[in-house]
N, C-alpha and C positions, 0 to 999 in steps of 0.2 A: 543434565547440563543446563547450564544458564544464559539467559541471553546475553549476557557479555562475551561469554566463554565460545560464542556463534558466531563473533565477530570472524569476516570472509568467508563463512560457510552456510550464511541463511540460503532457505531454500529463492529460485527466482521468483515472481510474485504472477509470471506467465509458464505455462511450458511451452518449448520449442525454444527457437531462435526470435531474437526483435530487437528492433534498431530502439536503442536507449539514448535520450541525450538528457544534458542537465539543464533544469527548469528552477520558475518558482512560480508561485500562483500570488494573487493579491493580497494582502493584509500579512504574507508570511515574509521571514526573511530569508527562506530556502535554506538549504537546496532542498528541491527533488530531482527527480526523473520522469521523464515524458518517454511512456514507452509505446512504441507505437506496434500496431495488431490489428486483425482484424477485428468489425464488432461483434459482439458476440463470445468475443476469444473468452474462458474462465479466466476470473483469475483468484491466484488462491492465497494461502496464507503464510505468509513467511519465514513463520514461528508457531509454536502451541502458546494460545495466551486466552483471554476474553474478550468478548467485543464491547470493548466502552460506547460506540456510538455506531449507527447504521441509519442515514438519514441524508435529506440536499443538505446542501450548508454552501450558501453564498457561491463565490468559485472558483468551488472545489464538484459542483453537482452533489451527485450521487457518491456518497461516503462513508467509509469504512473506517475506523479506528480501533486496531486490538491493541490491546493492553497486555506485555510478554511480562511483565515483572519488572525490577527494580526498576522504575519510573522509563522504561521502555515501551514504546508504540511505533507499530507501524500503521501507517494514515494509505490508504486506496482509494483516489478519486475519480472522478470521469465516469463512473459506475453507466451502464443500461439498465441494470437492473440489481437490487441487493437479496443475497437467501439468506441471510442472518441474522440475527435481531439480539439487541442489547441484553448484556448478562451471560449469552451462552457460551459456554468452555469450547473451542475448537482445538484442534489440532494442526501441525504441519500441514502443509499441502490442500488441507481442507477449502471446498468452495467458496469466497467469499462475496463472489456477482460474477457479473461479465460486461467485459470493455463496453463503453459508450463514446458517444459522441456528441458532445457539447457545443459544436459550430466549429471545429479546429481540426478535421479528423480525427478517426477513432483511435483510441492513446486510453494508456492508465496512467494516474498522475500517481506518483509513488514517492513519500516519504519515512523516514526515519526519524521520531521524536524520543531525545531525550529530556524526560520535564518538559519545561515548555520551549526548550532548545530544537531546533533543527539539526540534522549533524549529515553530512554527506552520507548520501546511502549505498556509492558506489562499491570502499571499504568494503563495506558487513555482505555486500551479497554477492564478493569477490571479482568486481570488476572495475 
């Protein structure tokens, strides 16, 4: 199945429960979500795709970008720390760092990119 055909059924990008609200970070036009957790909490992947990018990047911190298919990305910022590195195939659920803390408390920033579109990521991950 396809990442379109996942739209309200992606997996969540923490497990357990956590207060989600909708953000943006600087230079983007949003949305994301600011999900808030302990640090440390995993966070994983919300699709099987690639990792196009695993690096800081301005802010967003510590950052995650897989690559799900048809010009589909989910973006993970706020990183503590990244276990994945550019190029390798992940899966669902798979680990892709753990929560950090950028001076805002500890939060994942969490978007949804299509192309070079933002698109609300509340939809796809059913809430």
């Amino acid at each position: 199945m396809g990442f379109t055909a996942s739209r309200g059924k992606l997996l969540f990008p923490l497990s357990g429960r956590a207060e989600a609200k909708p953000a943006h970070r600087e230079g983007t036009d949003g949305p994301g979500l600011e999900i808030r957790a302990p640090l440390g909490t995993p966070v994983r992947a919300v699709f099987a795709g690639r990792v196009a990018f695993a690096d800081r990047y301005g802010p967003y911190g510590r950052l995650v970008i897989v690559d799900h298919g048809d010009h589909y990305y989910s973006v993970c910022g706020n990183l503590a720390n990244i276990d994945v590195r550019v190029g390798m195939d992940i899966s669902a659920g798979e680990k892709l760092g753990t929560v950090g803390d950028e001076g805002r408390g500890p939060m994942l920033y969490f978007e949804i990119r299509h192309g070079t579109e933002t698109v609300p990521p509340g939809p796809w991950l059913g809430i």
